[in-house]
C-alpha atoms as one frame of an Amber mdcrd trajectory, in Angstrom:
protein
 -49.318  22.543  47.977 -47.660  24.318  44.806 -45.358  21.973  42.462 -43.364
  23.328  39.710 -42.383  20.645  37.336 -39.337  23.170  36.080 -38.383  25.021
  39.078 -37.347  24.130  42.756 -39.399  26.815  44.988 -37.969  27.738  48.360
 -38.024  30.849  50.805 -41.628  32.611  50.188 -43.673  35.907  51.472 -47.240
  36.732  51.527 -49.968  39.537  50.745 -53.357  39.796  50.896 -55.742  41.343
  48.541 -59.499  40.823  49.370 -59.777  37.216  49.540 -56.686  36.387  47.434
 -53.570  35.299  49.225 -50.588  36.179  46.536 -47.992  34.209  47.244 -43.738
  35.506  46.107 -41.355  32.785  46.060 -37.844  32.163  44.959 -37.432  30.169
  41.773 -34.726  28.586  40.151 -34.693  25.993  36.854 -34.448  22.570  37.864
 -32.344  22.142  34.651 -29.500  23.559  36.852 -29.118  19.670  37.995 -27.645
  20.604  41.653 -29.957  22.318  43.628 -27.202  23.970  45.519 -26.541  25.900
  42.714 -29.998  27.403  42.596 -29.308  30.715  45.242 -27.670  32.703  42.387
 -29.942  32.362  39.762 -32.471  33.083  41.655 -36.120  35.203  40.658 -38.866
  35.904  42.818 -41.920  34.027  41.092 -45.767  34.786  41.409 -48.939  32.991
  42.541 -52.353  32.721  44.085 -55.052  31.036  46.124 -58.468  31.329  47.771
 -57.396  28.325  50.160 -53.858  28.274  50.551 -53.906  24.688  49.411 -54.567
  25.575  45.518 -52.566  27.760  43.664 -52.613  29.370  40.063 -48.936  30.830
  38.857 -48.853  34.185  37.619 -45.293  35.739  35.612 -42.594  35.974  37.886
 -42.497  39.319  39.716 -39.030  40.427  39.811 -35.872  38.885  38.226 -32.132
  40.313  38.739 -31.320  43.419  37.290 -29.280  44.176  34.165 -25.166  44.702
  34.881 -24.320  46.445  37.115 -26.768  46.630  39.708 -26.851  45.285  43.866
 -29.085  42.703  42.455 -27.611  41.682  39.330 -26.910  38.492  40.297 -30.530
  37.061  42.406 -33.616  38.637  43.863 -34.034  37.001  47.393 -36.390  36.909
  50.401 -38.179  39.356  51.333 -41.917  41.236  52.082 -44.982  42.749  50.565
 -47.360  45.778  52.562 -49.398  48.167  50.900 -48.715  51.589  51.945 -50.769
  54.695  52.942 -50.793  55.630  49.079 -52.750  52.826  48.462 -49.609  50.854
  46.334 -47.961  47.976  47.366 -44.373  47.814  48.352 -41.828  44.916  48.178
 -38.695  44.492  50.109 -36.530  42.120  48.955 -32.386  40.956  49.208 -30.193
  41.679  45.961 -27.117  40.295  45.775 -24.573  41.859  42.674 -21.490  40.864
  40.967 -19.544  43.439  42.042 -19.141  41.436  45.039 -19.043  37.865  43.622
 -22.578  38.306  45.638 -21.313  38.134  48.667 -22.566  41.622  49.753 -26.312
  41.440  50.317 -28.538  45.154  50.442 -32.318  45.581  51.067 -34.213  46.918
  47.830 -37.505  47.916  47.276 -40.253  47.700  44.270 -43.988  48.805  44.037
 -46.457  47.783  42.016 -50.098  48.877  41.899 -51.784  45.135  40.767 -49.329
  42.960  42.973 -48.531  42.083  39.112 -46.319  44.701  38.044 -43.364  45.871
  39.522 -41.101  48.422  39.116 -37.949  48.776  41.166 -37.754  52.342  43.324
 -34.738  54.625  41.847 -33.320  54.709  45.541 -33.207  51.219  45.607 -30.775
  49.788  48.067 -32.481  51.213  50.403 -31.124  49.701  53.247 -27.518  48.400
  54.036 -25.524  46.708  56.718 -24.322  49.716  59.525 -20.647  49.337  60.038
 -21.162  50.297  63.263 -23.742  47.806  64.735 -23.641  44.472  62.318 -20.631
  42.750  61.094 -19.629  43.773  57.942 -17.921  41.694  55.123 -14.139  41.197
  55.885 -15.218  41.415  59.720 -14.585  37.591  60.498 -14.353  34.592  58.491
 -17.887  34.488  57.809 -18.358  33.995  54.253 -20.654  36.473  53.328 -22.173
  39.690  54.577 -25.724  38.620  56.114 -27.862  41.385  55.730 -31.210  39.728
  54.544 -34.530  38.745  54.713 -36.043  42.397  55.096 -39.747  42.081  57.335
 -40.985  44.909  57.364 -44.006  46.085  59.027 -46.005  49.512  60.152 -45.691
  50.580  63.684 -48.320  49.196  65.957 -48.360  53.022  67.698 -48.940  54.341
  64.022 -45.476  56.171  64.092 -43.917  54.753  60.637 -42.536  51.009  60.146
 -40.073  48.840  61.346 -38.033  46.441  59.291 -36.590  42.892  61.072 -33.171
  41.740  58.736 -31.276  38.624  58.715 -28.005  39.724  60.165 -24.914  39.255
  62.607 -23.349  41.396  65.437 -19.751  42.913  64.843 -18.369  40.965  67.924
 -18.132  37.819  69.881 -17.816  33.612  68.316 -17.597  34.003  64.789 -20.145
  31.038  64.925 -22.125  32.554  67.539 -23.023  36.184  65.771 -26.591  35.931
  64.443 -28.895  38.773  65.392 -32.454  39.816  64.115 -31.393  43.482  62.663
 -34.083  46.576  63.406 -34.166  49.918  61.342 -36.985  52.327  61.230 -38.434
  54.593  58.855 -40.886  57.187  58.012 -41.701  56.816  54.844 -40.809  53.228
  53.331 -37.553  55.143  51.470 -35.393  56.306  54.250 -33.970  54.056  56.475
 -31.770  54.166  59.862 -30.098  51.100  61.566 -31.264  50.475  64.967 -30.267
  47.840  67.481 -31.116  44.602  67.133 -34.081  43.070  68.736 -32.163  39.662
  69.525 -29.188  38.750  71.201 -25.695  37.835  69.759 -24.762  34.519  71.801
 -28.007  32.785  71.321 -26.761  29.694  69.587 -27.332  30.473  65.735 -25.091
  31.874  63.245 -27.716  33.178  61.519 -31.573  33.960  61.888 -32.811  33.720
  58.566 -36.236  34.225  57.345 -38.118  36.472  60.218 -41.354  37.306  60.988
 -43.282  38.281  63.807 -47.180  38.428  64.534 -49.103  38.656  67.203 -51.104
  34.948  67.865 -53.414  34.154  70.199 -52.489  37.907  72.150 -48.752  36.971
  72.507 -46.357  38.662  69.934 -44.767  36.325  68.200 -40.873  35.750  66.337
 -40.353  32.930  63.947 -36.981  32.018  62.048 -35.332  29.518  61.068 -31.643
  27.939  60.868 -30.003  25.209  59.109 -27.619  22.815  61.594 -24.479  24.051
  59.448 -25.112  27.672  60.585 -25.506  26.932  64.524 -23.423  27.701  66.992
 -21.195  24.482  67.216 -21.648  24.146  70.550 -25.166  24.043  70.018 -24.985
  21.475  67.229 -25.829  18.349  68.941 -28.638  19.672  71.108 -30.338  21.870
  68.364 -31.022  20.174  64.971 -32.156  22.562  62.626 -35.426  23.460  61.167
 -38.289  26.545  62.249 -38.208  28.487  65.453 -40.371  30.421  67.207 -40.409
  32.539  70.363 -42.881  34.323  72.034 -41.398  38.542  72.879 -42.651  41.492
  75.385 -44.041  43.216  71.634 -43.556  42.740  67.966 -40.237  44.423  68.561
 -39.147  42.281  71.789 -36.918  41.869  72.869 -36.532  38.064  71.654 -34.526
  35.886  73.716 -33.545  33.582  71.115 -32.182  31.108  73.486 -35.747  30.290
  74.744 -36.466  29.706  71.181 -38.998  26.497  70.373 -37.912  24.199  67.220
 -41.214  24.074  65.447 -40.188  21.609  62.717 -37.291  19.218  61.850 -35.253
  19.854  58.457 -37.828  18.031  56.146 -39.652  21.641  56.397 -37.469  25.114
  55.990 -38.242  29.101  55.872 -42.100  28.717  57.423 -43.974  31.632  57.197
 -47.603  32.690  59.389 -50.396  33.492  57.843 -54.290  33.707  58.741 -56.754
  31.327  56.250 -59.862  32.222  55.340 -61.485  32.386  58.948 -58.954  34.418
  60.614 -56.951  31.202  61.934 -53.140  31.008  61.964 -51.567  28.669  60.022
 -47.686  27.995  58.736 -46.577  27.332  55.747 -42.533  25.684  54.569 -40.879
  24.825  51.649 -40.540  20.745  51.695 -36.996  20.703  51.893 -35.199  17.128
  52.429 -37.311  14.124  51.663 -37.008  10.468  53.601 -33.825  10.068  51.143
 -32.413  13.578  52.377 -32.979  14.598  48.782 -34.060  18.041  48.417 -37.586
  18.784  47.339 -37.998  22.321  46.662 -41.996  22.809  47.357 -44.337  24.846
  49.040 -46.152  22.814  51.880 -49.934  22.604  52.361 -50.591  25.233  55.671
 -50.460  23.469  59.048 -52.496  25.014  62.153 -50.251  26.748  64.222 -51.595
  28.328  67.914 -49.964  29.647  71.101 -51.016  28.769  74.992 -51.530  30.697
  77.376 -47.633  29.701  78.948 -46.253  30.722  74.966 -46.141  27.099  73.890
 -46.419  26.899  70.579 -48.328  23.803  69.095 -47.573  23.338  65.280 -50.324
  20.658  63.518 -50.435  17.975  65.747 -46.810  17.491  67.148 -46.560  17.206
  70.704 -44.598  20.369  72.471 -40.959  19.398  72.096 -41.341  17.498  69.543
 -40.826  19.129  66.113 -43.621  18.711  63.175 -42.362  16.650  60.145 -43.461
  15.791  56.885 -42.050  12.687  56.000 -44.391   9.914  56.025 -47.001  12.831
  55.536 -46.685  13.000  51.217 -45.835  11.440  48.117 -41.957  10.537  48.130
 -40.944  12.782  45.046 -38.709  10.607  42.263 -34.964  10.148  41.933 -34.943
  12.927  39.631 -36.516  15.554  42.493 -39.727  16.070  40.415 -42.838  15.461
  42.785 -45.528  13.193  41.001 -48.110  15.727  39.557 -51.873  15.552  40.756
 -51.027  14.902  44.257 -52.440  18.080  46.237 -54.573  16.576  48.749 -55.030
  13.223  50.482 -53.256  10.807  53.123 -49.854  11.864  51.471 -50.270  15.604
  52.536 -49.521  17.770  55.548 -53.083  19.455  56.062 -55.162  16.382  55.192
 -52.707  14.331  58.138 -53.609  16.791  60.700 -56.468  17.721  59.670 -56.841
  21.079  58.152
C-alpha cells in the first residue's frame, strides 16, 4: 500500500525493469483542501517495489509543461513500454489552457532510467478523429474524452496498438463511451482506427483501459464512476472496475457483458503479474466507510479467470463486487491515512490472503 502524507494518489500505470515494478501515479497536494479540485493540478509522480506491497518514492516523473503547451495545465493517465531501441516510452493525457482543459491529446516522453524524462518534440501525438469520436462541441458532454492512452506492441509483431478513453460521434449523449484504437509503426505516427467497443453499452465513458491476456483468455478492464453511466443503467450498475473477457487483445469487447469487479471504495484498477508470474489488481482506495475520499494505492488483490471467463477478484464471490471497507484502517477526518499501517487485518492482501 503507498500513503502520501502530502498528496492524494489516484489513476496509476506500471513497468517493469528486472525485478523492480516502477510504479507512475497522479499526484496532487492535499493542501488543495477539496479533493475535487486535484484533476488540474495534476503531476505524474514516481515509485518502486520488489513486492508490490512496499514502495520507495522517487521525484515525480513528469509535471505540466510551461505556457502554452497541450499539457500546460495536468499530466494524466497513461502507459510505460520500452521500445525496440532499448528506451522506454510514456504515453500520457495533457490537458492545456488554451482550452480551459477541456480538450484532452495523447503525448509521449522517453526516458532511458525510467527516471528521466524528456517529452518527444512531436508530442501530441495522438488526437481525437473528427470523423470517428465525438469531438468537443459535438453534444453536451462537457469535455472532449480522449484519454487514458494503453498502448501495447502487436501480438503478430506488426507495430503497436493504442486503447483511449473516448466516445462515439452519435447516439444518447449519455450512452457514447467507446474504447478508441489507433495503430502505429513506430511509437510517433499515429492513425485513428475503429473502436474496439460498442457505443450503447451503458457507460458514458470507459476510463482507465487495459487489456492482458489471463489465464489464456484476453482480457479488457475499465472502469466507470455511477455519474458517467448511462442513466438508464444507473440503478442496475453501481460503479466501480470492469472487466470483460474479448475474441483477442483487440476484441471485439462487448461491454454490455462487462463484470463489476469492485464497488466504488476501489477506482482505476490496473493488472499486473507479482513476483511468480501471478495476476494480481491493484486500485486507488477511493471512498472510505464515511464516503470520504482516500486517495491511495491499494495493496494487490489476486485476480484469475475460469474457464467460462468469470473473473474472481480476491475472495468475492462472482457477482458480487470486491470491497475494501472493513478491510483497512479508516483514514482521519482530515483524509490523511494513519502512517505505519501497510500490512495486517486492516489491509486488502493480508484479508484475502496474498
Amino acid at each position: 500500500m503507498l500513503r502520501l502524507p502530502d498528496a492524494w494518489i489516484w489513476d496509476f500505470w506500471f513497468a517493469r525493469d528486472g525485478d523492480t515494478h516502477h510504479l507512475f501515479f497522479l499526484r496532487a497536494s492535499r493542501a488543495l483542501g477539496d479533493p475535487d479540485r486535484r484533476h488540474f493540478r495534476a503531476s505524474v509522480g514516481h515509485a518502486v517495489s520488489t513486492d508490490l506491497r512496499h514502495w520507495t518514492q522517487l521525484a515525480d516523473a513528469l509535471v505540466p509543461a510551461d505556457r502554452p503547451a497541450f499539457d500546460d495545465v495536468a499530466t494524466w493517465t497513461g502507459s510505460v513500454l520500452r521500445g525496440p531501441d532499448g528506451r522506454w516510452h510514456m504515453f500520457y493525457t495533457g490537458a492545456g489552457s488554451a482550452e480551459d482543459a477541456l480538450v484532452q491529446r495523447i503525448g509521449l516522453a522517453s526516458s532511458d532510467d525510467l527516471v528521466t524524462w524528456a517529452r518527444h518534440p512531436a508530442s501530441p501525438v495522438l488526437t481525437a478523429a473528427a470523423d470517428r469520436y465525438e469531438r468537443l462541441g459535438d453534444s453536451t458532454w462537457p469535455d472532449e474524452a480522449w484519454r487514458d492512452p494503453w498502448v501495447f506492441a502487436d501480438p503478430d509483431g506488426d507495430g503497436w496498438h493504442m486503447l483511449v478513453t473516448a466516445r462515439a460521434g452519435s447516439g444518447p449523449v449519455d450512452d457514447r463511451g467507446v474504447i478508441a484504437h489507433a495503430r502505429s509503426h513506430d511509437l510517433v505516427h499515429w492513425t485513428a482506427q475503429p473502436p474496439v467497443t460498442a457505443p450503447g453499452s451503458g457507460f458514458g465513458h470507459l476510463e482507465v483501459p487495459q487489456v492482458e491476456v489471463v489465464d489464456g483468455r484476453p482480457l479488457l478492464v475499465f472502469s466507470c464512476l455511477h455519474d458517467q453511466l448511462a442513466e438508464r443503467s444507473r440503478d442496475a450498475r453501481p460503479c466501480g472496475v470492469w472487466a470483460v473477457p474479448g475474441e483477442s487483445l483487440l476484441g471485439p469487447f462487448d461491454a454490455t457483458k462487462a463484470q463489476r469487479l469492485t464497488d466504488d471504495s476501489l477506482y482505476s484498477g490496473r493488472l499486473v503479474r507479482d513476483g511468480d508470474g501471478r495476476w494480481q489488481l491493484l486500485a486507488f482506495l477511493n471512498h472510505d466507510e464515511q464516503g470520504r475520499f482516500v486517495g491511495e494505492l491499494s495493496d494487490p488483490i489476486p485476480l484469475r479467470v475460469d474457464p467460462d471467463g468469470t473473473v474472481r477478484l480476491g475472495d468475492a464471490e462472482p457477482g458480487t463486487p470486491y470491497s475494501v471497507h472493513g478491510r483497512r484502517a479508516v483514514a482521519p477526518a482530515d483524509g490523511v491515512a494513519t502512517p505505519g499501517v501497510d500490512e495486517g487485518a486492516g489491509s486488502p492482501a493480508a484479508a484475502v490472503g496474498a
